[in-house]
C-alpha positions in Angstrom: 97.9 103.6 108.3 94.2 104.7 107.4 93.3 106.6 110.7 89.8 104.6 111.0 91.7 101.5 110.6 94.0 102.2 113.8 90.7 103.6 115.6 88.7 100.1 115.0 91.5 97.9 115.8 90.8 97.6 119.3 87.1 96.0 117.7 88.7 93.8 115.7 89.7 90.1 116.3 92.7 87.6 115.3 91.2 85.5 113.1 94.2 83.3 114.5 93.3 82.8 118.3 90.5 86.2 118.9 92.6 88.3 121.0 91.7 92.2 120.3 94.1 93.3 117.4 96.3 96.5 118.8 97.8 99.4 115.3 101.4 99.6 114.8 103.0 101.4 112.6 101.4 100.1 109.4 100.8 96.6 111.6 97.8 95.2 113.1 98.9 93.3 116.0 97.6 90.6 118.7 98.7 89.6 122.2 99.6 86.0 121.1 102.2 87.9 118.4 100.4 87.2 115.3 100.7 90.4 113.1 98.8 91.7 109.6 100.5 93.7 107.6 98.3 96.6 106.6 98.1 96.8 102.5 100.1 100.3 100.8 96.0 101.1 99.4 94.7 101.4 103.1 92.9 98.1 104.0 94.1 95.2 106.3 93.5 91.2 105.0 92.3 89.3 107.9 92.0 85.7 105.6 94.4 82.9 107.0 94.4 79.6 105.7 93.7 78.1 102.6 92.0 79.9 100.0 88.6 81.0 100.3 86.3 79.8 97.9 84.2 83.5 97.6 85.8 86.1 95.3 83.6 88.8 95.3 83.0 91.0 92.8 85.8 91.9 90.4 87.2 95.2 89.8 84.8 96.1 86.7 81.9 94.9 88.5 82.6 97.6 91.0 83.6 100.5 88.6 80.3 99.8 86.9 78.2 99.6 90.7 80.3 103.1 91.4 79.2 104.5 88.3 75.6 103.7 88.9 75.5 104.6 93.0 77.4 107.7 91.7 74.1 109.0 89.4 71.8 109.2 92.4 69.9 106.1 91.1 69.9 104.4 94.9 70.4 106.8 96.7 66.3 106.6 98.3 67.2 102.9 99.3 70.5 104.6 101.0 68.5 107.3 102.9 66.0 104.2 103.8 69.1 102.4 105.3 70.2 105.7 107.2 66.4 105.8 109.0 66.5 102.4 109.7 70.2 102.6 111.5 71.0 105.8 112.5 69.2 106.4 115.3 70.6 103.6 116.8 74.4 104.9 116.2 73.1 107.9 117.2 72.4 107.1 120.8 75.0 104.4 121.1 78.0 104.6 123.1 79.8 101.8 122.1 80.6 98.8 124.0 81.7 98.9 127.7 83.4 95.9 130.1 80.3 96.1 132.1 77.6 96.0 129.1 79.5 92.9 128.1 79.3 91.5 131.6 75.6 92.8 131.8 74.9 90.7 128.4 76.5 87.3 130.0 79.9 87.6 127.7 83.5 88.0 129.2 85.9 90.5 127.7 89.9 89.7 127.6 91.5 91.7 130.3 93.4 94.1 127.8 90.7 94.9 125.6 89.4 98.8 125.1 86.8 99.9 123.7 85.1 102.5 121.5 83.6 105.5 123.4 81.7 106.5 119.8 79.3 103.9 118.4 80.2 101.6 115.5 79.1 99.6 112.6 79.9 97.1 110.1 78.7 96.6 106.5 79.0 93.4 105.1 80.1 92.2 101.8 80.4 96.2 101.0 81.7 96.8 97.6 81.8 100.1 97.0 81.3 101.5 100.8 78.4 103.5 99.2 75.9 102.5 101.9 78.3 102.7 105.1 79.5 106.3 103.8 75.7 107.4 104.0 75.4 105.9 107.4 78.8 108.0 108.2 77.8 111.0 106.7 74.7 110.9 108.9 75.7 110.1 111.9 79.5 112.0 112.8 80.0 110.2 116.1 79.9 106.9 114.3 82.8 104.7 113.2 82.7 102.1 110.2 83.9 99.0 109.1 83.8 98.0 105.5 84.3 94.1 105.1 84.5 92.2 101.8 86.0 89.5 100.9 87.2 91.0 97.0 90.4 92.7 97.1 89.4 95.2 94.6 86.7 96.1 97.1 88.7 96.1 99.9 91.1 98.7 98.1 87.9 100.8 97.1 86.5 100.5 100.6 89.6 102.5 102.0 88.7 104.9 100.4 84.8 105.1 100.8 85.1 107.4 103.8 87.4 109.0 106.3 86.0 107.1 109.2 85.5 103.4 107.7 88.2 101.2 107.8 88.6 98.6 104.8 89.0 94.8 105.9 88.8 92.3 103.9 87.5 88.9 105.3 85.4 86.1 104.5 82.3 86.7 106.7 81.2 82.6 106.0 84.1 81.8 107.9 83.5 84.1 111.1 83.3 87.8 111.3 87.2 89.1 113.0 85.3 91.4 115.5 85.2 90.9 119.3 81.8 90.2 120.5 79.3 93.0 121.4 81.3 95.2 120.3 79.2 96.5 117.5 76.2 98.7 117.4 75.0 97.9 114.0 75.5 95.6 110.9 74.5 96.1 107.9 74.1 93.8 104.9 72.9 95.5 101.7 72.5 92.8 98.2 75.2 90.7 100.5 75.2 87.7 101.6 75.4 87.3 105.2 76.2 85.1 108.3 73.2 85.6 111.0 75.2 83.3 114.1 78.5 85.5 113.6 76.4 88.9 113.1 74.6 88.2 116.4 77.3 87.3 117.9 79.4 90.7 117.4 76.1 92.7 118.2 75.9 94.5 121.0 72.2 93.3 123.3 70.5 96.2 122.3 72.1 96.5 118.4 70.3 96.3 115.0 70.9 94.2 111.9 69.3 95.7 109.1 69.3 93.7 105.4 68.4 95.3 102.5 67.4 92.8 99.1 65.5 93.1 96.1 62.0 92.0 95.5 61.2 89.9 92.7 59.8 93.6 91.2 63.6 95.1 91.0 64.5 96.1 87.9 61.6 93.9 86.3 61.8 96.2 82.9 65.2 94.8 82.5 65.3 90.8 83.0 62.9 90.0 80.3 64.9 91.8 77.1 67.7 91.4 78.6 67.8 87.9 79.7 69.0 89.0 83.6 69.3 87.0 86.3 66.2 86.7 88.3 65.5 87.3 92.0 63.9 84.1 94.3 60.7 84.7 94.8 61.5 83.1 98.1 63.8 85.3 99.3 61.9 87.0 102.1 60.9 84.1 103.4 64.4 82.4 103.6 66.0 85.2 105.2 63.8 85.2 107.9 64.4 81.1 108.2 68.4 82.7 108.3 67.5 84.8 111.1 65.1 82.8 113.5 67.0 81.9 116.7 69.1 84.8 116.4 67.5 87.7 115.9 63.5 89.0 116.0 62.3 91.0 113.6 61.2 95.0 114.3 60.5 96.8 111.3 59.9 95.9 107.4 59.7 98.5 104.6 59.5 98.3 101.3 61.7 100.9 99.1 60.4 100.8 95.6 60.5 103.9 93.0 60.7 104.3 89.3 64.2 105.3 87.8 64.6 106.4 83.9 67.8 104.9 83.0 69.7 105.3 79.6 71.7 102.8 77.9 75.0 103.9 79.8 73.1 103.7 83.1 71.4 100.2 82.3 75.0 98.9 81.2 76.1 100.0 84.5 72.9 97.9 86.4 73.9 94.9 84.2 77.5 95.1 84.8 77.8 95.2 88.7 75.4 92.4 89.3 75.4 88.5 88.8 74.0 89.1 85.2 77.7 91.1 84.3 78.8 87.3 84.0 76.8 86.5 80.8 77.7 89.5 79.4 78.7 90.1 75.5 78.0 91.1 72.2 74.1 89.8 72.8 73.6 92.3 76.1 75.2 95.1 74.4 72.8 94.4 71.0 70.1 94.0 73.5 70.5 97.1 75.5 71.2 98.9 72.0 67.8 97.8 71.3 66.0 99.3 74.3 64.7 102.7 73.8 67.2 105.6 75.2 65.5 106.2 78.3 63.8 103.2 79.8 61.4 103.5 83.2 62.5 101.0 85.3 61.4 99.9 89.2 63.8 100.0 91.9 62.5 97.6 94.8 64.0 96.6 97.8 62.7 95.4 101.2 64.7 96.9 104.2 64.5 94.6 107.1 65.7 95.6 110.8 66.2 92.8 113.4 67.8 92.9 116.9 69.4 90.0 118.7 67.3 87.7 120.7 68.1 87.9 124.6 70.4 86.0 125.8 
């Protein structure tokens, strides 16, 4: 069993009946009996019932987002993340009995808990973001949650201290509440009711999407997908009841990408769906080194008190 895996269990909830889930062996295991088989690449499924309707991104779409995160070209809006978390895991000690009691939530009588703080990243693809976060702060644990397997499978290997779940976040996070110090949603869709609800009082919630200004080079001759203008504003519509708002920052830089790198861009996003013989042309077209604008608001929320 991946070793962050058996460390998180104890964080993690049956998505049958919510008792804490206990490692076995290569078993994750709750009180009521109900047992999930960890996978021979490293990551436990936590999705019961019929079929989710989310897939996720497929395997190319991920090769080509690992391709691109692996070339430095993100790596400011990673570092942005990493300020806007880490303190936070940093100080955090995890969540106690007493903290839980202290925030007006009961614990299950056999439930432990983490002495090191811990965080989830939601819908995380590649783990790229969460491994910065873990690299930054040593005491921290992560969890990597996605509902594609392909992701899941890369996830287990993102870092030595995340552990790879895959889930459907839509239909409830499989985390214990308060137990988490942190969440982090990065161009992922997200579930503000379940994210506050596995938050510690004091944790953070930081989101991370594009502006309508990210890679605005590229949508025109390339006929990309477009970002809602709206999109700020609906995320804090998401959030309101749940969380208030502490910090906004805009992340925006100018990368030079070449055709291989813009391929890559095109490939691990919504856009990858339309592509052909008529994106390749396109690109083909472009000239070999094209200046285009990362940009990226970074929000950080906290719960509301309860």
């Amino acid at each position: 069993m991946h070793p962050a895996l058996a460390e998180v269990a104890a964080l993690l909830a049956c998505p049958e009946c919510g008792l804490p889930l206990a490692a076995a062996d290569r078993v994750l295991r709750c009180g009521r009996g109900h047992s999930f088989d960890v996978a021979k690449q490293g990551y436990v499924s936590l999705l019961t019932g019929a079929s989710t309707k989310m897939t996720g991104d497929t395997a190319d779409m991920l090769d080509a987002r690992a391709a691109f995160q692996g070339a430095g070209h993100f790596t400011p809006i990673a570092l942005a993340l990493v300020t806007a978390t880490g303190s936070r895991l940093s100080g955090g000690t995890g969540a106690t009995a007493e903290g839980l009691a202290v925030e007006g939530r009961t614990a299950p009588a056999d439930a432990t808990f983490a002495e090191t703080s811990a965080v989830l990243e939601i819908g995380a693809g590649t783990g790229y973001y969460l491994a910065h976060l873990l690299d930054a702060v040593p005491s921290a644990l992560g969890i990597a949650l996605d509902v594609s397997k392909p992701a899941a499978r890369r996830c287990a290997r993102a870092h030595p201290r995340a552990a790879s779940v895959l889930a459907d976040a839509w239909r409830g996070l499989p985390i214990g509440d308060g137990r988490l110090d942190a969440v982090l949603a990065v161009f992922a869709p997200r579930n503000p009711a379940e994210v506050a609800r596995v938050l510690r009082a004091d944790g953070r919630f930081v989101v991370a999407g594009p502006t309508p200004r990210h890679l605005a080079e590229l949508v025109g001759p390339l006929d990309m997908v477009t970002v809602d203008p709206d999109k700020d504003r609906r995320l804090g519509e998401a959030v309101a009841g749940h969380f208030e708002q502490l910090d906004r920052t805009v992340v925006e830089y100018s990368m030079a990408l070449s055709h291989s790198d813009i391929a890559h861009v095109v490939g691990m996003g919504p856009s990858a769906f339309h592509a052909g013989d008529r994106m390749r042309q396109a690109i083909a077209a472009l000239p070999e080194s094209v200046e285009v604008t990362a940009s990226v608001i970074a929000s950080t929320f906290r719960p509301v008190p309860r």
